[in-house]
C-alpha positions as CSV (number, residue, x, y, z in Angstrom):
1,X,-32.3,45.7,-40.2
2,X,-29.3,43.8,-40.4
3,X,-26.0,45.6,-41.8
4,X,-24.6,43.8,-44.8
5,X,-20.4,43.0,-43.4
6,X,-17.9,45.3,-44.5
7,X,-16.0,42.6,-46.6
8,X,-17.3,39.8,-47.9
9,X,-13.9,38.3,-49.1
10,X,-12.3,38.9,-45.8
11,X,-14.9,37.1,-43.2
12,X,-14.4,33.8,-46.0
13,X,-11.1,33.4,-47.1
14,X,-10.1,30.4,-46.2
15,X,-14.1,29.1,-47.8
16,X,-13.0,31.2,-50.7
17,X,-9.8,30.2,-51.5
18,X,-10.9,26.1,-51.1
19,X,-14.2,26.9,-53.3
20,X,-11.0,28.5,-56.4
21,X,-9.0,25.6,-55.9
22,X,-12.0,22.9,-56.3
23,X,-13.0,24.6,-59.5
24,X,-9.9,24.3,-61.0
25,X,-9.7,20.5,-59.9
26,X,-13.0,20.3,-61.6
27,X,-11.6,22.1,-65.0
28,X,-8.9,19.2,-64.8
29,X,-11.3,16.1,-64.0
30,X,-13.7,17.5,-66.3
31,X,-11.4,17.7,-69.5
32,X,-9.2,14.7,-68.7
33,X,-12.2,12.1,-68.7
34,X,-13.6,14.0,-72.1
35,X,-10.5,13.6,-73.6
36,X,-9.6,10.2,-72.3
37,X,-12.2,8.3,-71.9
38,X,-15.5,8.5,-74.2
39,X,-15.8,12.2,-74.9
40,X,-18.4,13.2,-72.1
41,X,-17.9,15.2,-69.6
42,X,-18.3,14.1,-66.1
43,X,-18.8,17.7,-63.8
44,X,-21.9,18.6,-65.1
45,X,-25.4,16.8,-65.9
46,X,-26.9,19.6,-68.3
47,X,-25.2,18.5,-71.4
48,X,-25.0,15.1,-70.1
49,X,-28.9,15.3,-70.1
50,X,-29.0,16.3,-73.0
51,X,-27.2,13.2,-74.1
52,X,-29.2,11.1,-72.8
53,X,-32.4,12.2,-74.1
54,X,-30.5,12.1,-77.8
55,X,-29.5,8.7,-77.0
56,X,-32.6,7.6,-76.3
57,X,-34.3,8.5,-79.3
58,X,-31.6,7.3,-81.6
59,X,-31.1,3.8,-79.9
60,X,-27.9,4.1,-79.0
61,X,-28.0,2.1,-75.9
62,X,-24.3,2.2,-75.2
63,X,-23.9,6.0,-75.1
64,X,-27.5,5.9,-73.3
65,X,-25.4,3.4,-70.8
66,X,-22.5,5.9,-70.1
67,X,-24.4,9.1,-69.8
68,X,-27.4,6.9,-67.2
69,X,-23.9,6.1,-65.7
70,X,-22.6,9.6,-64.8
71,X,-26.3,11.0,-64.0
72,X,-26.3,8.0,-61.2
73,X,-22.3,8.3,-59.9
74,X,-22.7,12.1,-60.0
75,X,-26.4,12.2,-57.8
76,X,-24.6,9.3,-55.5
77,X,-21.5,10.9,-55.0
78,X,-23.3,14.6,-54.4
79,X,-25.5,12.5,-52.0
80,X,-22.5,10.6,-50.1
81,X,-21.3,14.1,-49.5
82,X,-24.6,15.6,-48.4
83,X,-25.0,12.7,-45.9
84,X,-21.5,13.7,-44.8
85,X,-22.0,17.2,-44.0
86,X,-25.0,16.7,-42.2
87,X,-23.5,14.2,-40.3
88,X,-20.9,16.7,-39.3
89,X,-23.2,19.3,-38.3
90,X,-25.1,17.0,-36.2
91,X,-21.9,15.8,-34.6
92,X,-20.2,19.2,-34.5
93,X,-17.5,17.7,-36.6
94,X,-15.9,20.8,-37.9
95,X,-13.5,19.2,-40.4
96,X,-16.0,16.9,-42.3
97,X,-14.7,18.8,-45.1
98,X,-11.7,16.8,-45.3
99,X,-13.7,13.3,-44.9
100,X,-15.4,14.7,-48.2
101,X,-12.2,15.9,-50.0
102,X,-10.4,12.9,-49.6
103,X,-13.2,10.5,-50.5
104,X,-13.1,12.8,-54.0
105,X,-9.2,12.8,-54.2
106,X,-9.3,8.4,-53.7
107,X,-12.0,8.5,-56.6
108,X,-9.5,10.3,-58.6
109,X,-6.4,8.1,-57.5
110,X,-8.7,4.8,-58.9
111,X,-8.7,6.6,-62.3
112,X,-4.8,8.3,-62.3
113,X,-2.9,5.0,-61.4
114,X,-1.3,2.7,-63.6
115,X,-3.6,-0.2,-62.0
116,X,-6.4,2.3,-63.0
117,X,-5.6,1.6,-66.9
118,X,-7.3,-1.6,-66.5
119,X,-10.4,-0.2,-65.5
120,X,-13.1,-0.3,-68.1
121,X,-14.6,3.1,-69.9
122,X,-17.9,2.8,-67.5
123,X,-15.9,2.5,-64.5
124,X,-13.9,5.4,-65.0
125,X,-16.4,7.9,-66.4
126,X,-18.1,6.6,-63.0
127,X,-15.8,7.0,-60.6
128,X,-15.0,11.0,-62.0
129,X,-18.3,11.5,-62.0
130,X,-19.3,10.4,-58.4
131,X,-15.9,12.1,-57.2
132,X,-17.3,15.6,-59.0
133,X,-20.9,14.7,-57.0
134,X,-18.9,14.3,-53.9
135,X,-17.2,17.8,-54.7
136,X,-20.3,19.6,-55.7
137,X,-21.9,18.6,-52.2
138,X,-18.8,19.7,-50.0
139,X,-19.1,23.3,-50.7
140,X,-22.6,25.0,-51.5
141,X,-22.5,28.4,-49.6
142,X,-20.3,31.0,-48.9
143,X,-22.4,33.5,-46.8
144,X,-25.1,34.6,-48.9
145,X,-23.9,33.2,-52.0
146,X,-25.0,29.7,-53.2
147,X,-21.8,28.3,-55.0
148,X,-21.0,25.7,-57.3
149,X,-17.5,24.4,-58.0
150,X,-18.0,21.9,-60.8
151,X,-20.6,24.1,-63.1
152,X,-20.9,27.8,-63.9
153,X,-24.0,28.5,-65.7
154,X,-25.3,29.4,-61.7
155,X,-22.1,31.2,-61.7
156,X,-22.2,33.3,-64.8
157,X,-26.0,34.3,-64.1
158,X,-25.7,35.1,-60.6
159,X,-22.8,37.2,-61.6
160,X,-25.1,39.4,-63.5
161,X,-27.6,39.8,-61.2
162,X,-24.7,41.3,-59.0
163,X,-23.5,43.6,-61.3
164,X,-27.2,44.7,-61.9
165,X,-27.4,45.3,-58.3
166,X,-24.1,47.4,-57.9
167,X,-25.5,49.7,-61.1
168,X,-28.4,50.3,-59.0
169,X,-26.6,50.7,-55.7
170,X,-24.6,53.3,-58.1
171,X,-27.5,55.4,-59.1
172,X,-28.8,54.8,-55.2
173,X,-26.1,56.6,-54.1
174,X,-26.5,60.1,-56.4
175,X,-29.8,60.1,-54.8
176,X,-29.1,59.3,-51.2
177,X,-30.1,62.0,-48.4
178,X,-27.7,61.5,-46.2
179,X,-24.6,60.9,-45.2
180,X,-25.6,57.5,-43.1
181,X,-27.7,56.5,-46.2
182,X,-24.6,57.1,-48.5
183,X,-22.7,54.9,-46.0
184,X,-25.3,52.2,-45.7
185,X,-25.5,52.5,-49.9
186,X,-21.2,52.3,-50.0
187,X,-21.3,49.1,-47.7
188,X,-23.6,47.0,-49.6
189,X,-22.0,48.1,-52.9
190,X,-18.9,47.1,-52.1
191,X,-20.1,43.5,-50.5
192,X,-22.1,43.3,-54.0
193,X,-18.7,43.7,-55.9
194,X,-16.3,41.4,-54.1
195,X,-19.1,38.7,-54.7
196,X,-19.2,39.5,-58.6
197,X,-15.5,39.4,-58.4
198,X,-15.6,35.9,-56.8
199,X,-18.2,34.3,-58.9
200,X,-15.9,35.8,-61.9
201,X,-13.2,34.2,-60.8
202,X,-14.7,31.0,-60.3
203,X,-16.1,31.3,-64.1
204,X,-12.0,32.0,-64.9
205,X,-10.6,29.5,-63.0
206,X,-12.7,26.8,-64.4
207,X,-11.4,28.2,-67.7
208,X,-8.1,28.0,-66.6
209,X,-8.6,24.4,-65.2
210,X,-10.0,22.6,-68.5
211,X,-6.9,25.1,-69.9
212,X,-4.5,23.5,-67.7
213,X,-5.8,19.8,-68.2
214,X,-5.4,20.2,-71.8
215,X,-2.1,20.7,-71.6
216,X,-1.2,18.1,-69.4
217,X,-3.3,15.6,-70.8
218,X,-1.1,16.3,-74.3
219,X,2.1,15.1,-71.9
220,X,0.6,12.8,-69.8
221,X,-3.1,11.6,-70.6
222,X,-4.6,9.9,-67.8
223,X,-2.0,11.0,-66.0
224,X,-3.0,14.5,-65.8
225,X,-5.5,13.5,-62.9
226,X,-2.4,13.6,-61.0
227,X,-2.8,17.4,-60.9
228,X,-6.2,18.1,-59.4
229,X,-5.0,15.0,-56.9
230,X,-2.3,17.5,-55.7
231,X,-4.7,20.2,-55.7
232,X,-6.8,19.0,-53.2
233,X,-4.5,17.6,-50.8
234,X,-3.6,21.3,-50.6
235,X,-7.0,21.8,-49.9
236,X,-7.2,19.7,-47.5
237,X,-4.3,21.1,-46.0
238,X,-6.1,24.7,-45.6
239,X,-8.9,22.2,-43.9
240,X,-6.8,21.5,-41.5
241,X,-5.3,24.8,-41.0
242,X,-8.7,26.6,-41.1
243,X,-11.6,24.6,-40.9
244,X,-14.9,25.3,-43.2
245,X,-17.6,26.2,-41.3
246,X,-20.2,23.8,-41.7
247,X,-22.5,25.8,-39.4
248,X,-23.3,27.7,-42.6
249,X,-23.3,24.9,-44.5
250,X,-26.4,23.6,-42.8
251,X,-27.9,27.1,-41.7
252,X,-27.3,28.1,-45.7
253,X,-28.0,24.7,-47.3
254,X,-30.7,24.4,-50.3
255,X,-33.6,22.4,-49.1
């Protein structure tokens, strides 16, 4: 049987700390284009979908236009970036990462820029929405854990199975036999709780993002984009410093 690793946050960190900082891009890209554009957000396709189906029904072609238009610029930007990791697996390209990040942070730019105010609605709410597709493809697994940096239903849900676990690993270890069953017990335990720890704090910093955009957009509107710009060329720079390991990527990849 294979022993769970001592710490989960310590064999990731640099994969942890990129999939924190994406989120809170995401909480900024995501808020900005609601408030600034046509009041739809642009990181996630549940609501969106939901949209759509009301749009539909009521004939409102033009909203039924936008919200088609984010469900096709999101699936084409997650695919671009998709494309691009396998790409670098296949190539051993171990900074593909990067190609991914800055594609996402050049979507944003288009949007942020003065030159960008002359973009129409459609174009906008397309180009965050393909830039959050690119993001949602550039990081999907952190060991065991399937993560998603621009929604958190996945997050808040698979945060509960984990603390259901550690309960269980709790009452697990009242009853264990022995002292190498206690240890075994301890180890997975504590694994299980520095994932519900991360998963929380992606759920907060997502918060804290949408928090953050707010409050810039009230200063700055479009502007605010600005700030999840800067946030991922710091990303970028722990790419270069440390890069993601794509081996996981394809070994852990949905399919």
């Amino acid at each position: 049987m294979v022993q769970p690793e001592a710490s989960f946050l310590q064999a990731r960190k640099s994969k942890v700390l990129v999939a924190l900082l994406l989120t809170f891009a995401s909480g900024i890209v995501d808020i900005t284009g609601f408030l600034g554009i046509i009041h739809l957000f642009t990181a996630h396709l549940t609501g969106i979908t939901v949209h759509l189906g009301s749009d539909l029904i009521a004939h409102a072609w033009r909203s039924a236009l936008a919200t088609s238009l984010i469900v096709v610029a999101f699936a084409g930007g997650s695919l671009f970036g998709r494309i691009a990791v396998e790409i670098g697996w296949r190539r051993g390209i171990r900074r593909i990462a990067s190609i991914t990040i800055t594609t996402e942070l050049l979507l944003l730019l288009c949007v942020a820029v003065p030159a960008g105010d002359s973009l129409s609605a459609y174009e906008k709410i397309a180009c965050l929405a393909a830039a959050m597709g690119v993001q949602t493809a550039t990081l999907t697994r952190i060991g065991p854990l399937t993560v998603h940096t621009t929604f958190v239903t996945g997050m808040v849900n698979k945060t509960t199975q984990l603390v259901s676990h550690i309960l269980f690993r709790t009452y697990d270890l009242a009853r264990a036999g022995s002292d190498a069953e206690r240890a075994e017990v301890r180890t997975k335990r504590k694994v299980e709780t520095e994932m519900a720890l991360f998963l929380a704090c992606v759920w907060c910093f997502f918060v804290g993002g949408a928090a953050f955009g707010t409050w810039t957009f009230g200063f700055w509107g479009m502007r605010a984009l600005f700030t999840a710009v800067g946030i991922l060329a710091f990303a970028l720079a722990i790419d270069a410093l440390w890069p993601l390991s794509i081996e996981e990527e394809k070994e852990q990849s949905e399919r």
